[in-house]
C-alpha angles and dihedrals in degrees: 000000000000093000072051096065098025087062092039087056087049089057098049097047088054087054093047088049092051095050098046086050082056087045088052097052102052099042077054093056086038082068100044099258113141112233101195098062117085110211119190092262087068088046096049088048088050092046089055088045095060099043091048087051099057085057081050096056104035090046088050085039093055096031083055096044086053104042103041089029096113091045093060092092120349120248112303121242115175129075099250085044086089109057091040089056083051097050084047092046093048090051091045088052093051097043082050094052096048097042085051093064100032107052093045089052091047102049084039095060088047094059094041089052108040117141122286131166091233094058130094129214114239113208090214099182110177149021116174085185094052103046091047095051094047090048097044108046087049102050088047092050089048092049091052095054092045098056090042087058093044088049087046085047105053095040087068104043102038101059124126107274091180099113083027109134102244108235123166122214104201111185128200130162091307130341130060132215135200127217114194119210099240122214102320082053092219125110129241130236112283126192127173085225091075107058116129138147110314090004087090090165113044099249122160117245086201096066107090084212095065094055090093104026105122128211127206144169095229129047126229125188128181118236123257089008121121115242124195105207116206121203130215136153133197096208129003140000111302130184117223102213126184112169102192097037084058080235130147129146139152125250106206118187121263105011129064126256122190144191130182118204134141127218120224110190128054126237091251092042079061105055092051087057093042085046085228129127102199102057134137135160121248143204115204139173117261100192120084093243103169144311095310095042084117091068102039090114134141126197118237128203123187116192147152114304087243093052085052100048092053091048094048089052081057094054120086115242119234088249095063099041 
């Protein structure tokens, strides 16, 4: 109730302004001054404006980095984690350097040249120096930081997945599952066309595979052990999100989609850095994919190998369902 009425006073104080701006200018035809004309009074007023406008939004822009900072991604806790809030910190760092120089000198050059009846305009056409330069030094800088983020790339995803524990994410509107590899830590086949009853899934029975796959509601994962995700969704387009794995990737109908991270703090590791008690890590579903999208969520639990073993035996395997 009180943002209500905080925003509702806002409102009104813009109206107000804008009313007592109208008032302003005709009082000033009722005079006889012409509104339309700007003198160099008007142009010296909007100068100072400008300049005082440029100390407004680099002291907000700095008061707001320090302050939310830390709320910009929650704490990483996967391996590759690291290196992806490095290459974001490294592109942060250039966008901030960059917006530093540019908006002062902008706003500067507003101010220096404002309007004024003495002054004469110069047509100034053409600068082959300066065109190069600010073509140059740009592209090289993007280049940099494109390969850097390739590199980081393919570092990621192209890591060994050999000894990787198998787990499937199968998204529908607007619930995931998830289907663990079994003991022979491989998947069965899986079709669409198969779905019925308990075989939520799809998978066929047929496949000897898919005997001991086994499907759940909620996802575990051991602590400091790799995991191959493999994507799949029964509809639409879903987006696999994961904040603090630093994980995100598509599942596109028909086809299989994968991603290989391990984590490398528990949940419970994580509330005691958090300092809060209630909290879980989530994967949610980054694509707007209908009217419930806001609730496609899945709980996740990471845990000691020993805490996961004993979670999977209790768990029923497709073959006996």
């Amino acid at each position: 109730m009180t943002n209500l009425l905080i925003v509702l006073i806002i409102f009104l104080a813009l109206v107000a302004f804008v009313q007592l701006v109208r008032v302003l200018e005709l009082s000033a035809e009722i005079r006889g001054v012409n509104t339309g004309e700007v003198t160099d009074e008007d142009n010296n007023t909007q100068g100072i404006l400008m300049f005082a406008s440029v100390i407004l939004l680099l002291g907000a822009f700095f008061t707001m980095t320090i302050k939310y900072w830390d709320l910009l991604l929650p704490k990483a806790a996967s391996i590759h984690g690291a290196e992806t809030d490095t290459l974001m910190a490294v592109s942060m760092a250039l966008i901030i350097f960059v917006f530093v120089i540019i908006q002062p000198i902008m706003f500067y050059f507003a101010y220096k040249y404002r309007g004024n009846k003495k002054n004469k305009a110069l047509f100034y056409a053409h600068n082959n120096k300066l065109e190069v330069i600010w073509t140059i030094i740009p592209s090289i800088v993007l280049t940099v930081l494109i390969f850097y983020g390739l590199n980081t790339w393919g570092k990621i995803v192209n890591t060994d997945t050999s000894d990787a524990i198998v787990i499937e994410l199968y998204g529908k509107q607007f619930q995931w599952d998830a289907r663990y590899s079994g003991e022979d830590n491989e998947l069965g086949v899986a079709n669409v066309r198969l779905i019925e009853g308990t075989n939520v899934l799809g998978l066929d029975i047929e496949d000897e595979k898919s005997w001991d796959d086994i499907v759940t509601s909620e996802l575990h994962l051991p602590v400091n052990k790799k995991i191959l995700f493999k994507f799949r969704s029964q509809d639409i387009i879903h987006s696999a999100y994961m904040p603090h794995f630093r994980l995100q990737m598509n599942c596109v109908p028909g086809m299989v989609t994968q991603f290989a991270f391990t984590p490398t703090m528990t949940t419970e590791e994580m509330r005691q850095e958090t300092l809060n008690p209630d909290f879980e890590y989530v994967l949610l579903c980054n694509k707007i994919c209908g009217a419930a999208h806001y609730n496609m969520q899945m709980r996740i639990v990471v845990e000691s190998e020993e805490d996961y073993n004993k979670w999977l035996k209790e768990k029923t395997i497709f073959q006996n369902l």
